[in-house]
Structures are given as C-alpha cells and as structure tokens.
SETOR-17779 format. One record per residue (C-alpha): residue number from 0; x, y, z. Coordinates in nm, 4 decimals. Layout:
BEGIN
 roti     east    north       up
  NUM        X        Y        Z
...
END
This chain:
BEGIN
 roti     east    north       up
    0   3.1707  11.3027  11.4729
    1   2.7983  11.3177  11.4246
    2   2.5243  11.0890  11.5124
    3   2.4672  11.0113  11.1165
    4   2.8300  11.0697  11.0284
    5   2.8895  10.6995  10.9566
    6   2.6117  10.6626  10.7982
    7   2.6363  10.9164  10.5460
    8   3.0537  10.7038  10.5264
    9   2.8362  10.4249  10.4700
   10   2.6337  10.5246  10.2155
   11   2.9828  10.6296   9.9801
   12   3.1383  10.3104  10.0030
   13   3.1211  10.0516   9.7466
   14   2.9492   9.7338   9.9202
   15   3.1099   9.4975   9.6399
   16   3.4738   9.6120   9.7646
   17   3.3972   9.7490  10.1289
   18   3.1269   9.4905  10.2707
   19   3.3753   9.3697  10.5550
   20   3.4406   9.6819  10.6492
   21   3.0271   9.7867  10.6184
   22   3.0012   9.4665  10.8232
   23   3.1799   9.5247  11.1079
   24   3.0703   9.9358  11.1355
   25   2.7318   9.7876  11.1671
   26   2.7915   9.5175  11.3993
   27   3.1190   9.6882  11.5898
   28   2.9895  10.0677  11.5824
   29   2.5817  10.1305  11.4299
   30   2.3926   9.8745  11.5823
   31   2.6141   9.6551  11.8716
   32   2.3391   9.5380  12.1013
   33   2.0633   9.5542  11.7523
   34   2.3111   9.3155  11.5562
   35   2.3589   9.0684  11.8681
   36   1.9245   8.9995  11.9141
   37   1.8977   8.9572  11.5815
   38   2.1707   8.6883  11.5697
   39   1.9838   8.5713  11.9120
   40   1.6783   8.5423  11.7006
   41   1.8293   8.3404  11.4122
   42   1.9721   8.1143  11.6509
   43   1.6526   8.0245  11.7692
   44   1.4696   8.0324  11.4251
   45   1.6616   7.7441  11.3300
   46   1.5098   7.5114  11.6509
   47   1.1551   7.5660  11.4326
   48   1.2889   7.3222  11.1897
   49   1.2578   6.9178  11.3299
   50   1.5719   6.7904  11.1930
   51   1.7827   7.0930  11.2914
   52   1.6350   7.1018  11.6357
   53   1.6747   6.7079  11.6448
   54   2.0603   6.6492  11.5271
   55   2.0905   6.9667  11.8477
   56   1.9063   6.7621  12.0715
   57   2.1016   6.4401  12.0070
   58   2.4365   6.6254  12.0892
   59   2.3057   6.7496  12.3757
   60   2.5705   7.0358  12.3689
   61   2.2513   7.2941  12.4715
   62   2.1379   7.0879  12.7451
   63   2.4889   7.0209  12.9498
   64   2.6857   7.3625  12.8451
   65   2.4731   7.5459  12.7156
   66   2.6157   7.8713  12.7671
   67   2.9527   7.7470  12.6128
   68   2.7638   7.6388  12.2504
   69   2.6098   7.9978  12.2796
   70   2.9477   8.1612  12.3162
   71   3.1311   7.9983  12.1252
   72   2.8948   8.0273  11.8107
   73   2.9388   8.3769  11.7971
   74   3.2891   8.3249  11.8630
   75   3.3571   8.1710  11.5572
   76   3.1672   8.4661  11.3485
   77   3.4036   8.7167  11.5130
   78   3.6855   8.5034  11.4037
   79   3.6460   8.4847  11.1149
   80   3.5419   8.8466  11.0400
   81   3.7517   9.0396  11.3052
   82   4.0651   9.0374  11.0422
   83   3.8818   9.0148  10.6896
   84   3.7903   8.6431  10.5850
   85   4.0294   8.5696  10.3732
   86   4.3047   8.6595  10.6369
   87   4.4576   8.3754  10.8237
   88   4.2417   8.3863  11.1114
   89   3.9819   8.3697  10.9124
   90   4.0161   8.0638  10.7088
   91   4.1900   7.8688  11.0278
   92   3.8139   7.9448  11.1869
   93   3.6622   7.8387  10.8807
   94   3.8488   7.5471  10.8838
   95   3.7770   7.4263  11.2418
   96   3.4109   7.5183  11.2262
   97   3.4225   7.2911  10.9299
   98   3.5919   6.9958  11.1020
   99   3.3138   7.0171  11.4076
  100   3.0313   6.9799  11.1267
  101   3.1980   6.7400  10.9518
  102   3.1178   6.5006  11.2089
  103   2.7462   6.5042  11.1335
  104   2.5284   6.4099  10.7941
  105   2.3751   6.7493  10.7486
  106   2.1702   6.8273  10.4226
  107   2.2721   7.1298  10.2147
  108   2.0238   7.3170  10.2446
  109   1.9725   7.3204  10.6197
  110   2.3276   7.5139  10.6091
  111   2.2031   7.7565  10.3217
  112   1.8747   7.8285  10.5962
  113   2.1054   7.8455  10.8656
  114   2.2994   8.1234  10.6784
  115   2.0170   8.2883  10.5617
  116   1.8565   8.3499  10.9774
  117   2.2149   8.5120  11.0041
  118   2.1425   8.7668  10.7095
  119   1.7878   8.7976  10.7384
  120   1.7979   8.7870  11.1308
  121   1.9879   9.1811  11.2230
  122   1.8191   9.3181  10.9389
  123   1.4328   9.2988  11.0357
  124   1.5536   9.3698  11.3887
  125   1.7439   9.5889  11.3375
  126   1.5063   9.7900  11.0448
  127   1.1959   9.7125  11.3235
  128   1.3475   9.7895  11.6688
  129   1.7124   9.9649  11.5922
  130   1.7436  10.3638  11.6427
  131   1.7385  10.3676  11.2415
  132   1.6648  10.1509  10.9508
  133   1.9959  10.0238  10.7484
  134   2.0596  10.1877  10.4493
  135   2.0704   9.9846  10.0706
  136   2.4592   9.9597  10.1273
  137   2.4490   9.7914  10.4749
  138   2.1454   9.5614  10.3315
  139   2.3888   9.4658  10.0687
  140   2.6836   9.4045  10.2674
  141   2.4786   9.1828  10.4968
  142   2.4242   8.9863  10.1748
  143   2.7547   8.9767  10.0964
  144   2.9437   8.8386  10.4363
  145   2.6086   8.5595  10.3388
  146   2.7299   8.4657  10.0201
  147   3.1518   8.4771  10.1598
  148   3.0993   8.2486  10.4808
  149   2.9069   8.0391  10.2053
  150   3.2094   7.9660  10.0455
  151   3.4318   7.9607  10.3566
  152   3.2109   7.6493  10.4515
  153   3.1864   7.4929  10.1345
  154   2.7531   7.6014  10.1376
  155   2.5903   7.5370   9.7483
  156   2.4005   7.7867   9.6168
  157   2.3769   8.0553   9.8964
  158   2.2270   8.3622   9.7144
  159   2.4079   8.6889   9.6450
  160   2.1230   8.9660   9.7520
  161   1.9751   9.0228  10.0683
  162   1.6176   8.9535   9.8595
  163   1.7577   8.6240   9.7537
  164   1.8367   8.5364  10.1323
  165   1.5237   8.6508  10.2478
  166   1.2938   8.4115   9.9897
  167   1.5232   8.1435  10.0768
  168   1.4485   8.1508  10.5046
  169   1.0733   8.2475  10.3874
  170   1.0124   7.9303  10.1471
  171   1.2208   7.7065  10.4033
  172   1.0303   7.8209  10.6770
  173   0.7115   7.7515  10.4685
  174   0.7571   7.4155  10.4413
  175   0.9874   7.2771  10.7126
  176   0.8320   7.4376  11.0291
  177   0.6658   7.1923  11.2234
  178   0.6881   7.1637  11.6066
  179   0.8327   6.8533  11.7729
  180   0.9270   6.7772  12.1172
  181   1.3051   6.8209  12.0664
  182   1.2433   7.1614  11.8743
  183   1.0820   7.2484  12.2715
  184   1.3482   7.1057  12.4172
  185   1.6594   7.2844  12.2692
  186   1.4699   7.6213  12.2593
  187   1.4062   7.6080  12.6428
  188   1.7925   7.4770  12.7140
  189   1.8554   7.8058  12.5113
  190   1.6232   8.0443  12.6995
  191   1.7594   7.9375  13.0631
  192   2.0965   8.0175  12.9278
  193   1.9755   8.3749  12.8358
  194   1.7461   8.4465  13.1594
  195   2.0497   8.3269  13.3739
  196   2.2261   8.6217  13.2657
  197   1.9848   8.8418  13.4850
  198   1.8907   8.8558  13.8611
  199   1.6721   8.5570  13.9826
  200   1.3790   8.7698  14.0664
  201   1.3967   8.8954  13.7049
  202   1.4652   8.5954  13.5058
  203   1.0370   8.4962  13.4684
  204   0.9620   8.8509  13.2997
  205   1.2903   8.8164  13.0964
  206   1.1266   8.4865  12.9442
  207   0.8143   8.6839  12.8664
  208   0.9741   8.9609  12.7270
  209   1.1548   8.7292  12.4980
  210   0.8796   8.4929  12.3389
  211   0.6860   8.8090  12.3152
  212   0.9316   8.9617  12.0238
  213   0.9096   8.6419  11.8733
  214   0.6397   8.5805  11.5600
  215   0.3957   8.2973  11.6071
  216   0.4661   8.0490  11.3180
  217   0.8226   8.0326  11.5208
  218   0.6315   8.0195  11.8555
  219   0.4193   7.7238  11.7425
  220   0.7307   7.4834  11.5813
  221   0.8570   7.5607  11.9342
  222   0.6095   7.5025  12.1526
  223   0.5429   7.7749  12.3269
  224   0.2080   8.0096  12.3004
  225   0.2077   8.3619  12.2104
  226   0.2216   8.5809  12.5221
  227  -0.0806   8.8270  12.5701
  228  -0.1102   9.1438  12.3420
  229  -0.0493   9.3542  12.6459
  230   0.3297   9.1916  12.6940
  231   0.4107   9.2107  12.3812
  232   0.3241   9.6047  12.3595
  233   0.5426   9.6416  12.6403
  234   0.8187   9.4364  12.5464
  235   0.8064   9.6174  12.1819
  236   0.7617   9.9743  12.3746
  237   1.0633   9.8876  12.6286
  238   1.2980   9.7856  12.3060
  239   1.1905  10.1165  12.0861
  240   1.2179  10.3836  12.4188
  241   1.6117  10.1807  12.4063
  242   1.6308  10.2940  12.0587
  243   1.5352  10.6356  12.0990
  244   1.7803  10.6799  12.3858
  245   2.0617  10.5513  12.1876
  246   1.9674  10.7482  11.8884
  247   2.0226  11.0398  12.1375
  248   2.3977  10.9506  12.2104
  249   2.7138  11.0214  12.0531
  250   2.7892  10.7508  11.7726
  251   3.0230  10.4967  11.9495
  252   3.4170  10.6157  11.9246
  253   3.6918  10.4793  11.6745
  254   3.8999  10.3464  11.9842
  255   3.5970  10.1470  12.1274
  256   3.4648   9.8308  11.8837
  257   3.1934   9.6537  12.0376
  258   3.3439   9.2728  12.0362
  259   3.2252   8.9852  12.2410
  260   3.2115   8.9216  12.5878
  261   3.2026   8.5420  12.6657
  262   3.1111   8.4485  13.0024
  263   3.2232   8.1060  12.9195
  264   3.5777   8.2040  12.9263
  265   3.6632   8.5071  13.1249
  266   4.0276   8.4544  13.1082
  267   4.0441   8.4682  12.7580
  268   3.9952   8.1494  12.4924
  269   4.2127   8.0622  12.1931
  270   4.0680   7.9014  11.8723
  271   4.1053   7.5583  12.0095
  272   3.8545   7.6018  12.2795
  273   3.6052   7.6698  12.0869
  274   3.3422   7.3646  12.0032
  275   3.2645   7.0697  12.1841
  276   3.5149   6.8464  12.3768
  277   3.5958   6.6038  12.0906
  278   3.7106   6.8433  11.8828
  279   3.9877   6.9963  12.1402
  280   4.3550   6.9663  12.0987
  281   4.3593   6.8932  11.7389
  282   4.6246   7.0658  11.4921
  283   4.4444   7.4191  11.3570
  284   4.6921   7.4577  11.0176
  285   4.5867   7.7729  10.8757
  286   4.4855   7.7938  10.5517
  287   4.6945   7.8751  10.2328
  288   4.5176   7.9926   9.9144
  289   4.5985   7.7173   9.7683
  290   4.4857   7.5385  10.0047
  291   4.0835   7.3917  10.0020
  292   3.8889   7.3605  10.2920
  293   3.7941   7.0378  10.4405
  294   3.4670   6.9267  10.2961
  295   3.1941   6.8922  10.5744
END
C-alpha cells in the first residue's frame, strides 16, 4: 500500500453512504495524532464562551479529575463511532451521554457550537498542520458524523455541510466570546492535565508551545496573552517538520487502528465508568429503533 493509496480509496467512496467508514480512516489511519489536537483544540474553544466555561466550573469535574473528564470525553466519541452509530454500542453511548447532560439546563445552541468545534476543530488542523490537506469527501464526512451525533443527542438544527458548521462556530464565536474568570479557570485545570503528560522539566515549554497554536480572540476569552512571534514560529515549525516526517512513512497498516489510550483507566473501563460519579451504576438499556432517546 502506498502513501496516497487511501486517499485516492477515499476519494471513490460515496460520503452520503460511506462517511463512518471516511470517519474513522481519517481519525483511525490518515491523520491519528492530527485528528486528536484538533479535538484538543475544540475542547478548549468551548471555555471562550462564559456560560459554557461557567456551568464547567460549577461542576468542578476539571478541577478535581481532570484527567478523567478529558478521557472519558473522547471515550464516549469512540463509542459511539467504533461500531457505526446506529449499532448498539452506539446508541447505549448516546444514551448515557444523554442522561449525564440531562442533569443540567443547557441552551440549544451551546450543544449545536459544541458540535460544530468537533467538525470544524480536525479540519483547520488538520488542512494547516497535517502531512496533507483532506480531500472534499473527508470534509464532507466530517459534516456528516456532525449532523448524525446531532440526532443521537437530540441537537436542533445542526447543519448538514462542513460550510454550514463552520458559519455556525464563526457567528457563535462572534458574539459569545468574552473572557471571564471561570473561562481562565477551566482552561488552566485543562492545560495542567495536558503538560502532566510530559517530564517535569518539560512541562513550562509544553504550555508555551500550546497557547502559541492557539488564535488570539480564543486567547483573550481565556485569559491568557499571545506568546511572542518567535514561539509561535517554532511551535508552528516543530508541528510541520512532524508532518513532513510522517508524510515520509508508510500509511499506517489495516491490522493497527489508532484507538484511545486512557491513562485514567489502564486496566480497561466499561461504559459505566465513564462520566462523573453520580451517574455510575445506573442501568445502560441499549437502544431499540423504536426506541427514542432520553431528552436532555
């Protein structure tokens, strides 16, 4: 297999019928590591926005195990992909995810921007710092898992194109970023977690490195000031030399799926771990077709 051989795959599938599969060949195969920042990113894109960055703060979850609510976050996106979303796996993640937010008042369209950083997020990471840009049929399929875990959560309105998502985080951003203390707050629990996963000596230029790749309308609502231009060259030059290595490597094999790692439970987790304490031990029906989801 060639370096572009999935790609050109890629590019003679039908993203209406194959945009689970596109999905996980660029998140599983293409662009692993690429896929995972720009999820990173998202995450922390949604701590620019007061309320969002407030109901966070108020649960605290960031601030006592914080590596947990990271984990298990992108836990519940593999779970819900990792056997097609309409499997049963799927819809019993859907379900619980739903249950955990159905606990707290939270406005529409906070989960349609929330969504949208998830689309919008690997894409201009991946298009600015991955060892290629995605093709239209990847683009689309991003678009499309969008508009699916819409309706897996019960989410009005989500859009159906990857242009649609992007106006949506661009006109929300617009007019709900706004720094306030707990925005600061829940954006530095998040950081420690990340710089913790490297040596101590290292973890003060891992902090620099990461609020330089970060865009300064999301620097302000956080708090934080943009790091010198000479960082950020370097932290954009150390991402893109990556990039070229990788683009130099054998595409990853069929037998080898990048999935996650959770250091939060290295002897393996089951569905029911995943969330905050309160929400433990509960029954985890899957879903029937028939069946609707729990309203949030």
């Amino acid at each position: 297999m060639g370096r572009y051989s999935r790609l050109r795959a890629i590019r003679r599938m039908d993203p209406h019928r194959d945009y689970e599969q596109i999905h996980k060949l660029i998140s599983q195969y293409e662009f692993p590591w690429d896929y995972s920042q720009g999820i990173a990113v998202a995450f922390i894109r949604d701590y620019g926005v007061p309320r969002i960055a407030e109901l966070l703060d108020r649960t605290q979850e960031f601030e006592k195990a914080g590596q947990k609510r990271y984990d298990d976050t992108l836990l519940f996106a593999y779970e819900m992909a990792e056997d097609g979303f309409d499997s049963e796996r799927g819809r019993a993640a859907a379900r619980h995810l739903n249950r955990i937010h159905g606990k707290y008042k939270i406005a529409n369209e906070d989960f349609l921007y929330v969504l949208a950083t998830t689309v919008v997020g690997p894409k201009r990471w991946i298009d600015r710092f991955g060892w290629r840009r995605l093709c239209a049929n990847e683009v689309e399929s991003l678009a499309l898992v969008g508009h699916k875990l819409a309706q897996l959560m019960n989410i009005e309105g989500a859009p159906t194109t990857y242009d649609g998502f992007e106006k949506l985080l661009d006109d929300y951003e617009r007019e709900m970023f706004a720094y306030s203390p707990a925005n600061h707050r829940v954006a530095t629990a998040t950081f420690r977690v990340t710089s913790s996963w490297y040596p101590g000596p290292l973890r003060p230029l891992i902090a620099r490195f990461t609020l330089a790749l970060l865009d300064e309308p999301l620097l302000r609502a956080i708090g934080y000031e943009p790091q010198p231009r000479w960082i950020r060259r370097l932290a954009e030059r150390a991402v893109r030399a990556r990039s070229q290595f990788v683009r130099a490597l054998p595409p990853r094999p069929r037998w080898w799926p990048s999935k996650p790692k959770p250091r939060s439970y290295p002897f393996g987790y089951t569905l029911d771990d995943l969330g905050p304490h309160w929400a433990h031990g509960r029954p985890l029906t899957p879903l029937s077709d028939e069946q609707p989801l729990e309203p949030r």
